[in-house]
Backbone bond lengths (Angstrom), bond angles and torsions (degrees), N, CA, C in turn:
res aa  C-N    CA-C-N  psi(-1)  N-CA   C-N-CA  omega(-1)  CA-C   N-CA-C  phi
1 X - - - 1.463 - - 1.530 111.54 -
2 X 1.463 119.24 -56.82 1.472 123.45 165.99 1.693 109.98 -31.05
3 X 1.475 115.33 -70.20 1.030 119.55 170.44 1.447 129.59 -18.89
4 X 1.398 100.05 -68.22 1.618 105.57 174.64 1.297 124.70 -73.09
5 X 1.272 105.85 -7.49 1.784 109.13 174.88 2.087 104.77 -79.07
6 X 1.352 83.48 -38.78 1.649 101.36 -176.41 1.615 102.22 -49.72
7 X 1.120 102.83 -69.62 1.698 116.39 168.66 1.389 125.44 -46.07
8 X 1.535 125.76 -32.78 1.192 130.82 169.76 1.329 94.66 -59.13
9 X 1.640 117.96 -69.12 1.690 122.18 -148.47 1.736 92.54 -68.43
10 X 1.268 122.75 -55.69 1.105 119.34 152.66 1.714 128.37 17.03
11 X 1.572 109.34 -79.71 1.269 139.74 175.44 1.166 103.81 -93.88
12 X 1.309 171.21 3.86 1.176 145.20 86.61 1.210 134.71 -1.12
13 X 1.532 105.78 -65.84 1.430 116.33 -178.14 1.882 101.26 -66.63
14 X 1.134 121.58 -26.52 1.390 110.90 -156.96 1.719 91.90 -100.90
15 X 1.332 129.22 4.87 1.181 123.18 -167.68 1.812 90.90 -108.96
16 X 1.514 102.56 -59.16 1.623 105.23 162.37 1.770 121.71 -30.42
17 X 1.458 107.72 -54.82 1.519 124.90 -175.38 1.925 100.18 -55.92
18 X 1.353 111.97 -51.90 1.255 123.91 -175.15 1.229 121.62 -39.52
19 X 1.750 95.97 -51.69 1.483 113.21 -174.40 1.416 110.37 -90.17
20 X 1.449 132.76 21.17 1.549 121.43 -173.87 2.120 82.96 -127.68
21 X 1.365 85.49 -37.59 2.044 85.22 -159.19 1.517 95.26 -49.70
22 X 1.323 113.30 146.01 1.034 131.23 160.16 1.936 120.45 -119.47
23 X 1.396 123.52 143.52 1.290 124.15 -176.91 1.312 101.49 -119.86
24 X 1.214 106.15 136.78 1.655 109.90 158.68 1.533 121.57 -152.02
25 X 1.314 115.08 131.88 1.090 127.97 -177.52 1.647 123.84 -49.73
26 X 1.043 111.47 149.23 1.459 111.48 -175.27 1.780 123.97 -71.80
27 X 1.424 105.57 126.14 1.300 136.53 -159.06 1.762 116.02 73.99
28 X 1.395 119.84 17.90 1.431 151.46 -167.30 1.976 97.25 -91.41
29 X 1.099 121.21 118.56 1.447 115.47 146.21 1.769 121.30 -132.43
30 X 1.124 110.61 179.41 1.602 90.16 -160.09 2.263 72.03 -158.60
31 X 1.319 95.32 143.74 2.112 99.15 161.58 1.703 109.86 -96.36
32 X 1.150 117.18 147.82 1.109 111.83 167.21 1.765 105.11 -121.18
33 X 1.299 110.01 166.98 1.709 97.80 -163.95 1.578 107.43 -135.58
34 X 1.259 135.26 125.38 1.562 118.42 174.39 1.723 106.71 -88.54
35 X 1.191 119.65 118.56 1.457 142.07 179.99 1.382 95.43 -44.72
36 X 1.158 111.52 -56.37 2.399 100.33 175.60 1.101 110.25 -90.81
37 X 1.342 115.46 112.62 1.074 119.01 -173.60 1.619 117.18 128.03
38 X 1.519 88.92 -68.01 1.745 93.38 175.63 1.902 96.40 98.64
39 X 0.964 137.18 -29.31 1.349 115.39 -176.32 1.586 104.99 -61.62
40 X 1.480 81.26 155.44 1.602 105.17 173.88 1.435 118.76 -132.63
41 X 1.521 89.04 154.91 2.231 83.22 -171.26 1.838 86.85 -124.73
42 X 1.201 111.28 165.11 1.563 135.68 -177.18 1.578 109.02 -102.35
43 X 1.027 121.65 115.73 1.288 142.14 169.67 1.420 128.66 -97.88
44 X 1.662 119.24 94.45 1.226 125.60 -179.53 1.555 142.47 -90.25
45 X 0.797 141.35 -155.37 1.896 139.29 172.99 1.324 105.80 -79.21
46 X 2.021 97.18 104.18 1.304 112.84 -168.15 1.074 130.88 110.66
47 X 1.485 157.47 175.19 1.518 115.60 -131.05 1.786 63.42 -128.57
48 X 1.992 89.10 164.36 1.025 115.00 166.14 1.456 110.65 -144.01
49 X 1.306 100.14 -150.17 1.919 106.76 -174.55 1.326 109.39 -148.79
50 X 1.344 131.70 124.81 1.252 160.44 -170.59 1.981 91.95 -50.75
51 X 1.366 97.66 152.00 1.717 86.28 160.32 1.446 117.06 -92.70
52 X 1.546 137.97 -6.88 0.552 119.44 167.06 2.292 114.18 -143.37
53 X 0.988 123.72 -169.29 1.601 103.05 171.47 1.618 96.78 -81.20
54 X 1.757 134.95 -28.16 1.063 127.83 -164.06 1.788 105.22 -72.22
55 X 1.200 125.53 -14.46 1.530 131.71 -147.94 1.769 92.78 -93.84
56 X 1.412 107.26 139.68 1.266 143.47 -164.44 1.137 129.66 -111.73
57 X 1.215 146.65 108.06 1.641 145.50 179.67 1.719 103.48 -43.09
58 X 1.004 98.95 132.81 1.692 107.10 177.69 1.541 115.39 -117.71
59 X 1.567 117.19 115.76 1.670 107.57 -179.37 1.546 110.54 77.33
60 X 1.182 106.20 -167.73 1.713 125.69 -156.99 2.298 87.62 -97.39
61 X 1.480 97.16 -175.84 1.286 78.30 141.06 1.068 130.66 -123.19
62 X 1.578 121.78 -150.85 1.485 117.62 -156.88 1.795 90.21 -119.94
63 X 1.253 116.86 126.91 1.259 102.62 139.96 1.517 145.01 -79.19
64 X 0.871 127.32 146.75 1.572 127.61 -148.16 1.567 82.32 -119.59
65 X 0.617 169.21 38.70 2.069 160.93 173.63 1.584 85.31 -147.91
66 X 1.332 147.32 8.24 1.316 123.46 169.53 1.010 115.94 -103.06
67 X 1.679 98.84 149.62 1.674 101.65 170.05 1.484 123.71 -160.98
68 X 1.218 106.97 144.33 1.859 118.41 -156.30 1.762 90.67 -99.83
69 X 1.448 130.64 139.49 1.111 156.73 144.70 1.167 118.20 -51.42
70 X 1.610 139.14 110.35 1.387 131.86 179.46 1.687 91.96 -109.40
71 X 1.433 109.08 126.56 1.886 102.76 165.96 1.842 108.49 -124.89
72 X 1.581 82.57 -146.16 2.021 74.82 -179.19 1.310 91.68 -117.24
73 X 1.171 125.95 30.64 1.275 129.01 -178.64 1.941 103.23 -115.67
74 X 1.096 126.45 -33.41 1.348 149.20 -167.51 1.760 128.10 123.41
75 X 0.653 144.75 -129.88 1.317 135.09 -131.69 1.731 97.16 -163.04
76 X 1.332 110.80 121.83 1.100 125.20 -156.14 2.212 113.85 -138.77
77 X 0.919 91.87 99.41 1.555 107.43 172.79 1.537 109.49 -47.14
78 X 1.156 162.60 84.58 1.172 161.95 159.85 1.702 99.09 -151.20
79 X 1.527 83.16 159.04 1.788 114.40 145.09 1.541 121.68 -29.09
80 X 1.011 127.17 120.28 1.701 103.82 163.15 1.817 105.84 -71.72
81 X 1.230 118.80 -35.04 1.701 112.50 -157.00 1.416 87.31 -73.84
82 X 1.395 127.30 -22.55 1.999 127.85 -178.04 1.453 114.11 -67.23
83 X 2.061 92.41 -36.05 1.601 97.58 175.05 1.199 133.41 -85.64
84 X 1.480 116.02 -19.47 1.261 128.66 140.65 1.506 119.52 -48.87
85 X 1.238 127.92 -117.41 1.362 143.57 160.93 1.468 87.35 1.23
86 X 1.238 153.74 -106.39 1.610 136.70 -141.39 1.537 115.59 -81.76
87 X 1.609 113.67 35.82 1.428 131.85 -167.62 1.288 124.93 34.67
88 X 1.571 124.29 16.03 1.661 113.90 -171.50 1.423 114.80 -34.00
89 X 1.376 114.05 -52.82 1.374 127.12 -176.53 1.934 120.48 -25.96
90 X 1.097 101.69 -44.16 1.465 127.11 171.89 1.713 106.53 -65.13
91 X 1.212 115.92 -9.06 1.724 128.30 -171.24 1.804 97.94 -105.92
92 X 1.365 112.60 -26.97 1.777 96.28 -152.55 1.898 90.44 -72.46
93 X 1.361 87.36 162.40 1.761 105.55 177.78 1.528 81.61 -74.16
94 X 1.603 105.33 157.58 1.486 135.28 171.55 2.099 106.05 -88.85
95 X 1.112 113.06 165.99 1.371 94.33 142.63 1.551 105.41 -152.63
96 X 1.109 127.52 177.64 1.477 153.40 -165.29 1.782 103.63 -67.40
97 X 1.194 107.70 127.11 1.485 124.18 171.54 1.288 116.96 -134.35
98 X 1.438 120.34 110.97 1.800 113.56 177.07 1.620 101.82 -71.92
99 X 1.208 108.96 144.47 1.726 122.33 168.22 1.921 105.00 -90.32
100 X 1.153 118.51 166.28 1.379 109.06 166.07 1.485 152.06 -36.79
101 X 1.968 94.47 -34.14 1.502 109.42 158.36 1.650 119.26 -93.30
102 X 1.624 104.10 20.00 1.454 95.82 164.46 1.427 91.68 94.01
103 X 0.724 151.05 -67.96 1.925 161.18 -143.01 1.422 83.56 -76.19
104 X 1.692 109.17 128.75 1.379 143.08 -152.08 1.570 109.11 -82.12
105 X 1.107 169.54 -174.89 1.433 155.24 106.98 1.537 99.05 -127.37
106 X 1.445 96.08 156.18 1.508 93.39 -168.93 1.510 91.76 -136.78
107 X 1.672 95.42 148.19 1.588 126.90 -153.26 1.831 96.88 -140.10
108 X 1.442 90.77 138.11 1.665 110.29 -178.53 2.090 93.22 -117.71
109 X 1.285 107.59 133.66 1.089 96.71 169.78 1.885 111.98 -152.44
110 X 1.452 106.86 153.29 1.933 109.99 172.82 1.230 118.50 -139.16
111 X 0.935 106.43 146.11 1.381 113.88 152.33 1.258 124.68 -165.59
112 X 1.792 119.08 164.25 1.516 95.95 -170.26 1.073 105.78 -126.78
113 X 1.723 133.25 -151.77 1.409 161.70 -175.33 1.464 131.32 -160.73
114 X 1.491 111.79 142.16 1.316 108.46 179.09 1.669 94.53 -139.97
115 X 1.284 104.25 168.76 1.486 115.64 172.29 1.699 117.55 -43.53
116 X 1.214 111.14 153.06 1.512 128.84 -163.19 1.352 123.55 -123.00
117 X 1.115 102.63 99.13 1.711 115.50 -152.53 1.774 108.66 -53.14
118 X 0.990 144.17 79.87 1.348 140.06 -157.50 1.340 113.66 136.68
119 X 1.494 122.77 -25.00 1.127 119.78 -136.27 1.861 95.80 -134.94
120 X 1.515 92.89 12.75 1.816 91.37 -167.71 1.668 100.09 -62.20
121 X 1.068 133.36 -67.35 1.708 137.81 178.37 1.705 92.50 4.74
122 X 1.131 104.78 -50.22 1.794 103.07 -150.06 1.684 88.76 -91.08
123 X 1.084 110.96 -55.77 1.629 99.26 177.21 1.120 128.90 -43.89
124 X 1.281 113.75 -21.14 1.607 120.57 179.98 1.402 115.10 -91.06
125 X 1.761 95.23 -31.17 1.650 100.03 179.47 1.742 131.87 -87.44
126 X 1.465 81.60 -21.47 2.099 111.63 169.60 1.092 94.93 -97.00
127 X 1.713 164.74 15.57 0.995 125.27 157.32 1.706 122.15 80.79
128 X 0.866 108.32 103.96 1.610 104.18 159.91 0.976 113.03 -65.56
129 X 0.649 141.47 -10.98 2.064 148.68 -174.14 1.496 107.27 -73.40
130 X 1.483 98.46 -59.33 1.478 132.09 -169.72 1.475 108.26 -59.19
131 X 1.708 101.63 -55.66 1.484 122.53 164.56 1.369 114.56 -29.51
132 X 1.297 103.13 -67.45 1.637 124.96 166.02 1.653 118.72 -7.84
133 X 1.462 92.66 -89.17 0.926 117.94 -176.47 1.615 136.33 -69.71
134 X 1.287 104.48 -26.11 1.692 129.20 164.57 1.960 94.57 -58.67
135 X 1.305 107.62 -62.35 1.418 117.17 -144.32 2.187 85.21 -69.18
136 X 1.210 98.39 -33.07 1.358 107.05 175.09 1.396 116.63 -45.25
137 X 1.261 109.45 -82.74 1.686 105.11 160.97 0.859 129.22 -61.24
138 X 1.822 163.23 6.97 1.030 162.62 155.64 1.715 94.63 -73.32
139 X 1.477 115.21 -71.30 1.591 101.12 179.90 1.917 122.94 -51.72
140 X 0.822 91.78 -33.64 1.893 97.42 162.60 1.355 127.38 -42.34
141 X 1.636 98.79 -65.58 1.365 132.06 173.23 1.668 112.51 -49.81
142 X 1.215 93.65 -44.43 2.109 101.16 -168.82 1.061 93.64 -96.48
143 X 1.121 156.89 -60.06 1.660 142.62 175.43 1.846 108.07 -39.75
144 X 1.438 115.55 -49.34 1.649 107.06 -157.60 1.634 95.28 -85.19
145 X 1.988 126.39 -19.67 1.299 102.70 158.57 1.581 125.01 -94.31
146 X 1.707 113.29 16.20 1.461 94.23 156.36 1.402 126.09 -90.13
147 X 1.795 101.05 -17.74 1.775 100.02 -171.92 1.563 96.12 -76.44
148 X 1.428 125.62 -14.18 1.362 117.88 -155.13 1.510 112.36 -74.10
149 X 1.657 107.42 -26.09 1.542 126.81 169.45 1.361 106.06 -72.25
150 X 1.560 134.85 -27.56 1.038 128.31 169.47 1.262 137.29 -63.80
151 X 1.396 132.84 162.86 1.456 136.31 179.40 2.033 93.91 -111.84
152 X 0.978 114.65 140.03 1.796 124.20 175.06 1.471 107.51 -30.34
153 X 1.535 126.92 -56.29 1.382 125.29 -165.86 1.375 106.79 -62.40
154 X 1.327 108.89 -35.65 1.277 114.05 -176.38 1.755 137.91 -80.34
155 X 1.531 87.69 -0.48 1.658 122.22 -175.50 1.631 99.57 -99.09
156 X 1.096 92.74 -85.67 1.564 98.30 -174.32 2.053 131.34 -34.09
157 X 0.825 99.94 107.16 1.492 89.58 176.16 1.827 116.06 104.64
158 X 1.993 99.59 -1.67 1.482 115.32 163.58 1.020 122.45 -114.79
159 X 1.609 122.70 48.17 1.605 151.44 -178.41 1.836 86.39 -61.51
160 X 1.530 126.70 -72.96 1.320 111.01 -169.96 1.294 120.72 -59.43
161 X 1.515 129.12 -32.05 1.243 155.44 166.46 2.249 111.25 -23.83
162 X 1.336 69.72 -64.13 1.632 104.61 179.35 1.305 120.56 -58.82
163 X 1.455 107.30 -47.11 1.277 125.55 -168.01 1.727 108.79 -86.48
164 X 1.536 110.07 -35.24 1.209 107.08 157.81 1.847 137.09 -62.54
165 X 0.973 98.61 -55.09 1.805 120.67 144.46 1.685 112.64 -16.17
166 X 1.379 116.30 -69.10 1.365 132.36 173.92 1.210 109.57 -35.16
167 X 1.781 103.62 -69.96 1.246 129.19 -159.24 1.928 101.62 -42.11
168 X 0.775 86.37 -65.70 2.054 126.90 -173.22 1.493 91.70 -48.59
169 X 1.388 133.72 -83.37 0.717 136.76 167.48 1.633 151.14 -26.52
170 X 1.163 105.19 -60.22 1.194 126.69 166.10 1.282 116.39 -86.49
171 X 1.356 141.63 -74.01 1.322 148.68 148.68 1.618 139.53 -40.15
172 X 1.232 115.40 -13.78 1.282 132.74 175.65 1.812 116.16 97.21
173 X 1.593 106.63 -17.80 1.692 105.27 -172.03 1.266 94.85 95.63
174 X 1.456 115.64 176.97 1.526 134.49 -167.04 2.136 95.90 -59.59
175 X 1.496 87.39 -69.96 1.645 100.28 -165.45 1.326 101.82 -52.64
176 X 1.499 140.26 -12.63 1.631 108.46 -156.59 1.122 107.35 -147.91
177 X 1.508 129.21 138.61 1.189 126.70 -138.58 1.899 79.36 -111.95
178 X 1.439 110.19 138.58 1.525 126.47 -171.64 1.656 103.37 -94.82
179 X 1.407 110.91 157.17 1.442 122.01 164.29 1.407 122.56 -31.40
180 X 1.359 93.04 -55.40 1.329 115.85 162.56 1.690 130.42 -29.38
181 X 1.521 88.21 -75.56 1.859 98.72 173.85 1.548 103.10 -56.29
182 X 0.798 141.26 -52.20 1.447 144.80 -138.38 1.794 100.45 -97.83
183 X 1.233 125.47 -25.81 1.314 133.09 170.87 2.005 100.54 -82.74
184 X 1.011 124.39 -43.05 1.420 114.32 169.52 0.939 121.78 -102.83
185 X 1.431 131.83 21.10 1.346 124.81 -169.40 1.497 139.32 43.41
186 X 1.617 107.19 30.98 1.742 104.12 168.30 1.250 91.20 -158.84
187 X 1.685 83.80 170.72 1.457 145.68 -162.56 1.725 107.95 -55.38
188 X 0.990 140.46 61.33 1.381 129.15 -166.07 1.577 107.47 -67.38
189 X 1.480 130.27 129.82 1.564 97.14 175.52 1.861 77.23 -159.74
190 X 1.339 102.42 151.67 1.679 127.27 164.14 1.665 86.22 76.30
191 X 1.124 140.90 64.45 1.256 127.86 150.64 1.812 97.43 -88.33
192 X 1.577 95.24 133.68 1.563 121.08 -178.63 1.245 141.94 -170.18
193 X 1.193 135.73 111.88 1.632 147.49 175.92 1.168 113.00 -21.80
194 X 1.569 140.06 97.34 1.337 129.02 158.96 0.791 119.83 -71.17
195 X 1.124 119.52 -42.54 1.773 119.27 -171.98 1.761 100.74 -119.94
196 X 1.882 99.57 167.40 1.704 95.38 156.71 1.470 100.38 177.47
197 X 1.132 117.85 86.63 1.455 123.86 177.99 1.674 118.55 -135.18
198 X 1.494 112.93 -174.29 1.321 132.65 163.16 1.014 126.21 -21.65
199 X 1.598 102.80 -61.96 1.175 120.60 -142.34 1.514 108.95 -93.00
200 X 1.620 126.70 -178.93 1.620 125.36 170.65 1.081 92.11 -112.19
201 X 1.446 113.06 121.45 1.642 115.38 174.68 1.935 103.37 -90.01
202 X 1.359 107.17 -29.56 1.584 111.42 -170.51 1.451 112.26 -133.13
203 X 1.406 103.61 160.29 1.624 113.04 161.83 1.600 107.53 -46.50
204 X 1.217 114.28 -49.64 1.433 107.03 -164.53 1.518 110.40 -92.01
205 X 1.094 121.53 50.21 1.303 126.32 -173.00 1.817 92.80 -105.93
206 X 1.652 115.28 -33.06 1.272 98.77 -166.71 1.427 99.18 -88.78
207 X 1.532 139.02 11.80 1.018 114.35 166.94 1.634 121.12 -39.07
208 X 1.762 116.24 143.60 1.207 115.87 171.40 1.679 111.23 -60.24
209 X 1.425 110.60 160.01 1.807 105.41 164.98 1.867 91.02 -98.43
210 X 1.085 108.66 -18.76 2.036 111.25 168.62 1.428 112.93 -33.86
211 X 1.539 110.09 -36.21 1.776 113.74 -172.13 1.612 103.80 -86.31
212 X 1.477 119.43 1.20 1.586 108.20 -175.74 1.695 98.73 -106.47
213 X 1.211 101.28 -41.51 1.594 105.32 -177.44 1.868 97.94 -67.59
214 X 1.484 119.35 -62.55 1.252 100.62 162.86 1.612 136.89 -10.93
215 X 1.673 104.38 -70.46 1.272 106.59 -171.62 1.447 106.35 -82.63
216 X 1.265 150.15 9.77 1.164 147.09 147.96 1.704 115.16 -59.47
217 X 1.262 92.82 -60.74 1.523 95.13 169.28 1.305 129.56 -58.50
218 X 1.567 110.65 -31.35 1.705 93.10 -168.18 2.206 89.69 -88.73
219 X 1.138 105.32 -19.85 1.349 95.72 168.97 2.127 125.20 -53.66
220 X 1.208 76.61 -43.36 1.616 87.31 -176.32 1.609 96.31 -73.97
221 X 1.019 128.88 -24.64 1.573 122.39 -169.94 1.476 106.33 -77.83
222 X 1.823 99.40 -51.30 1.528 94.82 -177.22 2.027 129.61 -78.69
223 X 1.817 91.51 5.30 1.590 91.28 177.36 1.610 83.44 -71.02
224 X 1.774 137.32 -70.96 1.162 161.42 -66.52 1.960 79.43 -135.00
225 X 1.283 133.14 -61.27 1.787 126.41 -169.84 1.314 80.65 -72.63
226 X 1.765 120.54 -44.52 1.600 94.83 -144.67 1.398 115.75 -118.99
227 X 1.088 114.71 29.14 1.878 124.22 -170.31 0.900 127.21 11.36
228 X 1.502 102.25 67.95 1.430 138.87 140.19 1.582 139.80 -32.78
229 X 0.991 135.99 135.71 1.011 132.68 166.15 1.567 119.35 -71.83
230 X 1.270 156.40 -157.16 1.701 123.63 165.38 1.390 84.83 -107.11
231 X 1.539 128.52 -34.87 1.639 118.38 -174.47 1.613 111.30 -67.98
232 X 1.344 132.36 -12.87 1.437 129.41 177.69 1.517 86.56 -111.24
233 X 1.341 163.19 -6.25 1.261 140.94 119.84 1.362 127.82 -23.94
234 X 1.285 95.68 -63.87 1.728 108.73 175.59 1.371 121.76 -77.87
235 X 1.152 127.70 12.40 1.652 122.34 -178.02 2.071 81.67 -129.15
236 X 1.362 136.08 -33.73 0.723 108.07 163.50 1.781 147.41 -93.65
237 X 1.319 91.29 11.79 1.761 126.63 139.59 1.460 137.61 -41.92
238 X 1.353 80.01 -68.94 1.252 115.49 156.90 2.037 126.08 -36.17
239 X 1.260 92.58 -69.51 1.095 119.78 -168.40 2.091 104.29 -84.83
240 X 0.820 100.06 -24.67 1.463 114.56 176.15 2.106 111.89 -80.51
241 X 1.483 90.08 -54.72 1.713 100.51 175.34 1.480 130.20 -68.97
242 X 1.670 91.38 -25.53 1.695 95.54 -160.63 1.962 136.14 78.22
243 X 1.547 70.91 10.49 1.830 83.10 -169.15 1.444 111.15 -82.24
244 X 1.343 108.37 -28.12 1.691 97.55 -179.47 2.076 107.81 -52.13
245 X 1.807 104.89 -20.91 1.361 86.14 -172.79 1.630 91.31 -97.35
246 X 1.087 134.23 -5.45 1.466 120.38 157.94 1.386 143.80 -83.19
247 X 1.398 97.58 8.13 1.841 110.38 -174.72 1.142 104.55 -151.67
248 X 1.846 129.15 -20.39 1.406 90.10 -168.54 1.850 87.21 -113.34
249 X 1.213 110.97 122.01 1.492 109.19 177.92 1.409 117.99 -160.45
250 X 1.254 133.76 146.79 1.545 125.47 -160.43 0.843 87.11 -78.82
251 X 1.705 112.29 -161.20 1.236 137.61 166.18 1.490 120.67 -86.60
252 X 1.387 121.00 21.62 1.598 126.12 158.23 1.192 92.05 -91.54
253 X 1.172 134.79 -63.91 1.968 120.47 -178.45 1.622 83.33 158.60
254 X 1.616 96.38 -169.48 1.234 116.93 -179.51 1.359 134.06 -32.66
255 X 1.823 117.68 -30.19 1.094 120.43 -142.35 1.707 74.70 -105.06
256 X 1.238 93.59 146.11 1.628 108.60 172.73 1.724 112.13 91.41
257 X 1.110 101.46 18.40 1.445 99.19 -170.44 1.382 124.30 -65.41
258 X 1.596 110.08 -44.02 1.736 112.26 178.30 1.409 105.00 -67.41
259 X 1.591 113.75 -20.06 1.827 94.19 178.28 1.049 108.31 -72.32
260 X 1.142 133.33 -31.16 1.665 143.40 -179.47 1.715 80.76 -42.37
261 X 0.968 143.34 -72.12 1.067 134.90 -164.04 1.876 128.64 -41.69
262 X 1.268 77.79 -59.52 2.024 92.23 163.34 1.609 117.83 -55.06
263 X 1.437 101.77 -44.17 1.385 109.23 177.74 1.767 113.46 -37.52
264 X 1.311 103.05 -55.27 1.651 127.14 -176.35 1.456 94.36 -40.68
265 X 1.622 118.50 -69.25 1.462 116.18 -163.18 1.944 108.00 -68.91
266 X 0.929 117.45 -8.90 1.432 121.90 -165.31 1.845 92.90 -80.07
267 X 0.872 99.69 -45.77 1.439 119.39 -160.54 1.570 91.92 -56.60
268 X 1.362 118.42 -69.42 1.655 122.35 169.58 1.504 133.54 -60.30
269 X 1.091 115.15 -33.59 1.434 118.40 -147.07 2.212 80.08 -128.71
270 X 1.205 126.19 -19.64 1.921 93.60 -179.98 2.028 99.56 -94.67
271 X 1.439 90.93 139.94 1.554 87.44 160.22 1.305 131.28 -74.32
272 X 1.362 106.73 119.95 1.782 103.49 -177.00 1.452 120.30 -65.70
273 X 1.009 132.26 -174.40 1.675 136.99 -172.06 1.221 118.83 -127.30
């Protein structure tokens, strides 16, 4: 009789264990969610345990080794060490920055993001897309009001200067994870000035920085009259301004721009082969 009780609890426990363990492959994460309640826990490379027997795999998974390129050129699906190493960087359009006396210098700049170990809930719920594009105008925004305090001598030739500044600033620096990361859930890392001179290296150098501060604002306006979500703010921003075909675009040009968008989620969320 002992026996078979042993064996009952036995198989219980291993039927219970079955249904909570979770596996995931390496650099693989996946959320799981408890339906009362709604919390969710993050599941990484290597088994874990559900929080509860009711809790559920949510979505595809995530790869954790990916990462999308944001520049001032648009938004670019690659490697950073690919975009480095095969110089793209030397390719992105520049755009237009007034210095203090007004006189323009023009600056090429990237950096990218990947998922945020702690912080997936929000990545899944902000969008990498969204990510994208937020982190897009904020680096725009903070570069054209630091040169704007500047005088030219004092611009030119503080590309690392700048780029450190950013980092710190906007992103938190190596050690510290920013408002930022933790409100979208990723990884911000290598934001930096390639270029910053005189000269017009591109057509898209005269883009205004008017269309980033713009679309910040009418975003914040339309979460705030119209209770919004910020991702149906921003797609209907978007869709209202015309800017997704004026800012977000690889380095083939304009044409293809909203896929640039899909690209972003492909990158995280499809399993490769």
């Amino acid at each position: 009789m002992a026996i078979v009780v042993i064996l009952i609890v036995l198989g219980l426990v291993s039927l219970i264990l079955g249904i909570m363990m979770v596996s995931k492959p390496m650099n693989k994460a996946q959320l799981s969610m408890n339906p009362f309640g709604g919390k969710t826990k993050e599941h990484h490379q290597g088994f874990s345990l559900k929080k509860s027997i009711f809790s559920s795999l949510q979505g595809t998974e995530i790869d954790m080794t990916g990462n999308i390129i944001i520049t001032s050129g648009g938004i670019l699906a690659m490697n950073w060490d690919d975009f480095i190493k095969n110089k793209v960087y030397a390719e992105i359009p520049t755009r237009a920055y007034e210095t203090k006396s007004k006189t323009p210098v023009y600056g090429s700049w990237a950096a990218a993001f990947k998922p945020l170990k702690g912080y997936l809930d929000n990545f899944i719920t902000k969008t990498p897309q969204v990510a994208a594009i937020m982190a897009m105008a904020d680096i725009d925004i903070y570069i054209s009001d630091l040169i704007a305090r500047e005088e030219i001598e004092n611009v030119i030739g503080k590309k690392l200067v700048i780029s450190q500044k950013l980092a710190k600033d906007i992103f938190g620096g190596e050690d510290k994870l920013s408002p930022f990361e933790k409100s979208y859930g990723v990884d911000m890392f290598n934001p930096r000035l390639f270029d910053l001179n005189l000269g017009k290296r591109s057509l898209e150098a005269t883009e205004k920085l008017f269309e980033s501060k713009k679309f910040k604002e009418s975003v914040s306006n339309m979460m705030k009259d119209n209770k919004m979500t910020e991702e149906q703010a921003i797609n209907a921003t978007l869709a209202a301004t015309g800017m997704a075909k004026k800012t977000l675009f690889g380095l083939e040009g304009v044409p293809g721009a909203i896929e640039k968008l899909a690209d972003v989620a492909k990158v995280f969320f499809e399993k490769k082969s």
